[in-house]
N, C-alpha and C positions, 0 to 999 in steps of 0.2 A: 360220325364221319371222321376217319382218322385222316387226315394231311399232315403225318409227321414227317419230317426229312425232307418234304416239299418246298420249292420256292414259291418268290413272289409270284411268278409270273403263272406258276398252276391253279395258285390257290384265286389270281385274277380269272382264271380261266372259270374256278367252277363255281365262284360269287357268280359271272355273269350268266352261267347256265342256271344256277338257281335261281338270277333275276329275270333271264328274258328267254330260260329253252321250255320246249328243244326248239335249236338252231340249226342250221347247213351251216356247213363248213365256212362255206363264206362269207356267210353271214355274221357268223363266229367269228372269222379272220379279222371283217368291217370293224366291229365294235372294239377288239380290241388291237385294232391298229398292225397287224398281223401279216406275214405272207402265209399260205396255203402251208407250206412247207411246213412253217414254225406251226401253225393249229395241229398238223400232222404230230410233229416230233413231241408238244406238248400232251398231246391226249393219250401217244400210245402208255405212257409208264400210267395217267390216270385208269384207263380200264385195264390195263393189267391188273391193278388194284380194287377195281370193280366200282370204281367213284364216280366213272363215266362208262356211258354206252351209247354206242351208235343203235337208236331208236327202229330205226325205219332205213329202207330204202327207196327213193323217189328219184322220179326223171325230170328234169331241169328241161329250161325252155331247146335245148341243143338234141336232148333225147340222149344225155349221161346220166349216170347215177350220180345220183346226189345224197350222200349219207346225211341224216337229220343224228345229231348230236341231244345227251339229255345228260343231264347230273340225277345220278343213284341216289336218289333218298334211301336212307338206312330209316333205323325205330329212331335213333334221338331225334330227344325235341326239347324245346328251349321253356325257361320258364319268363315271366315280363311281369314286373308289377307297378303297378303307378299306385304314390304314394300321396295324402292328399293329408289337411290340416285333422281329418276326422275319419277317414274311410282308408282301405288298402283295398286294388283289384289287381286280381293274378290271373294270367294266364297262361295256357300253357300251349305252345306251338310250336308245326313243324317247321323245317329249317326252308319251308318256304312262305313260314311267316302265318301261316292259315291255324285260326283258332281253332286247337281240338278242345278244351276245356274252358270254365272261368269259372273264378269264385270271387266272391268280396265279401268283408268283414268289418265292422267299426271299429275303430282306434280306441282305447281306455284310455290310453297315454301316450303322450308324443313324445317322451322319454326314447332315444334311441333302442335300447334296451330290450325293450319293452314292444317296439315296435318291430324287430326281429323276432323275438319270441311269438306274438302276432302273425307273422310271415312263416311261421315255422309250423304253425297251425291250419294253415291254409295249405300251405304244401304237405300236408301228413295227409289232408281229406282230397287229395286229388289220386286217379287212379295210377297206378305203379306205369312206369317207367322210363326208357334209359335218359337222364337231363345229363346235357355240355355245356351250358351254362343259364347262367340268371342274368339278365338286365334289370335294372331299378330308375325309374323315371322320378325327379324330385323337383320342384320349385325352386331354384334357385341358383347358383355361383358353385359349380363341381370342378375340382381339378384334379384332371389326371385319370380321369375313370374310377375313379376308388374314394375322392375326401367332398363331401359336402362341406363346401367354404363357409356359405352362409343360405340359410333359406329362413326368409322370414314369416312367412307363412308357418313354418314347424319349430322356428323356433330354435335351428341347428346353428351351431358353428364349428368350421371345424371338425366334423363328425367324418370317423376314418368309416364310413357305412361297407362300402364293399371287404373289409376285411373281418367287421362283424359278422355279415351275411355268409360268406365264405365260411368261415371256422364253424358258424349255428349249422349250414345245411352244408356244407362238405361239397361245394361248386365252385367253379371259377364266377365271379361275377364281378361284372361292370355296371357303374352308377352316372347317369345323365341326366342332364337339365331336362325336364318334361318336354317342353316346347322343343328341345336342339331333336330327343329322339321319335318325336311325332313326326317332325322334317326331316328324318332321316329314312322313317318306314315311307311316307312320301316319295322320297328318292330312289327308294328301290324298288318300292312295290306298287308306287300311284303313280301320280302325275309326271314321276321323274322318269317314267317311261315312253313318253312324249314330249316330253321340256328337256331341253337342256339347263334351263336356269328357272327358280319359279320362290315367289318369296312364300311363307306360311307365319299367318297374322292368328290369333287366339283374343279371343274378347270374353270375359266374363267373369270370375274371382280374379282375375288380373288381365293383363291386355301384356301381348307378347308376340315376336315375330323372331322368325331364322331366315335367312337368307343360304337358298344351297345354289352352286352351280356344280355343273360338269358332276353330279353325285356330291359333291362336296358339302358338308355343313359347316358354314363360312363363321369361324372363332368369334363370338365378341364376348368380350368380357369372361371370358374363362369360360363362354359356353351358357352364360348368365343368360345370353340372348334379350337382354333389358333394355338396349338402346334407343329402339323405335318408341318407348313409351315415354323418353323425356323430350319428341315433338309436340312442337305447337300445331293447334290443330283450329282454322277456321269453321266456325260452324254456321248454320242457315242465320241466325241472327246476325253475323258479323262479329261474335265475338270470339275472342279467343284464348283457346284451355289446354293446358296439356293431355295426352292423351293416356298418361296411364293412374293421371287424378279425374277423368271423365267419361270414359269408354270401362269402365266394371260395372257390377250389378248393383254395386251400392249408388254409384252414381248414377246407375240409371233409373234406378226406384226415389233417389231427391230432386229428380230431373221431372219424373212424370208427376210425385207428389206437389210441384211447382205449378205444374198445368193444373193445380185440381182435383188429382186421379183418387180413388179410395187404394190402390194396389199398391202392398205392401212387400210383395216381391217383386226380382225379376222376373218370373214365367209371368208372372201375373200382366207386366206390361207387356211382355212379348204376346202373350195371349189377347192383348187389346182389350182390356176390361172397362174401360170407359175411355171417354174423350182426349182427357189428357194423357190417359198411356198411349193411346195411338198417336198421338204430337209427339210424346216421348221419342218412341221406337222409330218413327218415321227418322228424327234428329239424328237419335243414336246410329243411325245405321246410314245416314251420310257423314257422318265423321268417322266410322267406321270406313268409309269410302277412301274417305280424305288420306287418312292414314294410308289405305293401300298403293292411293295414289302417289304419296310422297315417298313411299319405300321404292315404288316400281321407277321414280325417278332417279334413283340413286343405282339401282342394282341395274334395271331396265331389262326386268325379267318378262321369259314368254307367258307365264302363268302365277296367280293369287289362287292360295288356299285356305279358304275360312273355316278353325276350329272353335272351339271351346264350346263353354254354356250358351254364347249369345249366337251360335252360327243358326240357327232355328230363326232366329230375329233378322239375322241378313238377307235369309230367303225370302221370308215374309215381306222384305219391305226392299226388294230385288231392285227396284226404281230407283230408290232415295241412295242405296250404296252404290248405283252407276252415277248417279250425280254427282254424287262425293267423291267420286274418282273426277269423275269430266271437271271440276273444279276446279284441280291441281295437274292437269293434264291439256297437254295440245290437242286441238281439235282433228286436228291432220295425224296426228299418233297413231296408230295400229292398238284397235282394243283388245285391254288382257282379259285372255281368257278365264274368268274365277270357278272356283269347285268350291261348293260347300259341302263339308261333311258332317250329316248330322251328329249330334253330340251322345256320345258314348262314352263311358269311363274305358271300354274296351280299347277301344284306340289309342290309348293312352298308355296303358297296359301292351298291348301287342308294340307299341312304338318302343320301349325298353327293351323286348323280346328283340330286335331286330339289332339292336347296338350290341346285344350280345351272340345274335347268330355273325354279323361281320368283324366282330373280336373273334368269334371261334375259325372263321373260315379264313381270314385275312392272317391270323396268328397274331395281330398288331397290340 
């Protein structure tokens, strides 16, 4: 999709037809704050260029034509990879985010190096063609789209990643906090299509949240998105624990081995393998509540979205994480609506993909 020599305001124009067309004109107008006039003078240089097309023609409730508006998908497509302390998954998608391809591979080395040369291997086995750019999803403190600050999980500091990646496969590419670009494909392509404002909590090798409004993914920590995890969190017993020494997998497998349990993993408790995993999980996933409660007090978002390894265990025990909200929450409050999304490394992978399709289209 070339938008060269394009403004802001074209290139807002055809993000939001990728995000929500095709549209009517007025519709088009609505969303982005617009008179008829302006969507007019905005689109006609777009399909001159053939980036946009009036779709259809349809009759409005008055009995006028009402053009339905569409953005041109061309062949490029984006590539996304989420990078993990032992695994890499790639995918590869169009520029409205929809998985054409995936692959995953084990890590030898967490050597940056090493890990690009890895990534370079996966992109040779995928089928030919045209990539605008790469996103990279990473654990930790990124600044600036390009430096891995710190990730302790991999063991980085400092790592200039997107200018590796770049020079190894010959792409523009942008590098994000796991968590910020999961909440950000969210925003354009999930729940942010109904919410104006909606927080996204991740529980399981680490416990993590982003807070987006208005499309926004709200800065903390350089995108660290780590802050929710240094709350204190009331649990059923009355005691209380911070929530990103309590709410992982480790602690939840010392949690259930406490009750008694034989299970040595997390699936294993989430699966309920005995007594004391099911006390575990039932616990785990009202503090799991609690946390969302105490984030939706702070942002007082329309919408909670549960990822990670442990969002399986949220469903599961769908009771105990509305407790754990009602806990921390007024009774007279309006309840939030929560989405869990079952746990795929794909999402995590196509979440990177989308911080690189709104770099390509945005220019930013």
């Amino acid at each position: 999709m070339d938008l060269t020599g394009l403004g802001d305001a074209h290139r807002r124009l055809v993000l939001t037809l990728l995000q929500h067309g095709p549209l009517q004109r007025r519709d088009l107008a609505h969303r982005l704050g617009l008179s008829g006039g302006s969507i007019t003078r905005l689109t006609k240089p777009l399909q001159e260029r053939g980036l946009v097309v009036a779709t259809a023609e349809q009759r409005n409730a008055a009995g006028r034509p009402a053009h339905t508006l569409d953005a041109v998908l061309p062949a490029d497509t984006l590539l996304g990879v989420s990078v993990t302390a032992d695994t890499l998954r790639l995918v590869r998608t169009d520029l409205r985010a929809r998985v054409l391809e995936d692959l995953s591979g084990p890590l030898a080395s967490r050597h940056p190096e090493a890990v690009v040369e890895r990534l370079a291997l996966l992109v040779d086995r995928l089928a030919p063609a045209p990539t605008v750019g790469i996103g990279i999803g990473v654990s930790g403190i990124v600044h600036d789209g390009s430096t891995v600050v710190r990730s302790p999980f991999l063991r980085w500091a400092d790592v200039p990643l997107a200018e590796l990646v770049s020079h190894r496969l010959g792409h523009p590419c942008v590098v994000a906090n796991d968590v910020a670009a999961v909440a950000l494909a969210e925003a354009w392509f999930g729940v942010g299509l109904t919410a104006e404002s909606f927080l996204a909590l991740t529980f399981g090798t680490g416990v993590g949240g982003a807070a987006v409004v208005r499309g926004e993914v709200q800065d903390a920590e350089a995108q660290g998105v780590g802050l929710l995890g240094h709350l204190p969190l009331t649990w059923p017993d009355g005691s209380v624990r911070r929530a990103n020494m309590s709410l992982t997998d480790g602690a939840l497998v010392r949690l259930a081995r406490g009750y008694g349990s034989a299970a040595t993993t997390a699936d294993a408790v989430e699966a309920g393998a005995d007594a004391g995993a099911r006390r575990a999980a039932a616990e785990f996933a009202y503090a799991c509540g609690a946390l969302a409660g105490t984030g939706a007090a702070f942002l007082v978002p329309d919408a909670v979205v549960v990822l990670g390894e442990r969002a399986g265990l949220v469903a599961a025990f769908a009771d105990d994480f509305e407790a754990g909200i009602a806990s921390v929450r007024e009774a007279v409050a309006p309840p939030l609506a929560v989405t869990v999304r079952p746990h795929n490394r794909d999402v995590w992978a196509r979440g990177a993909a989308v911080t690189a399709l709104v770099r390509h289209v945005s220019g930013l």
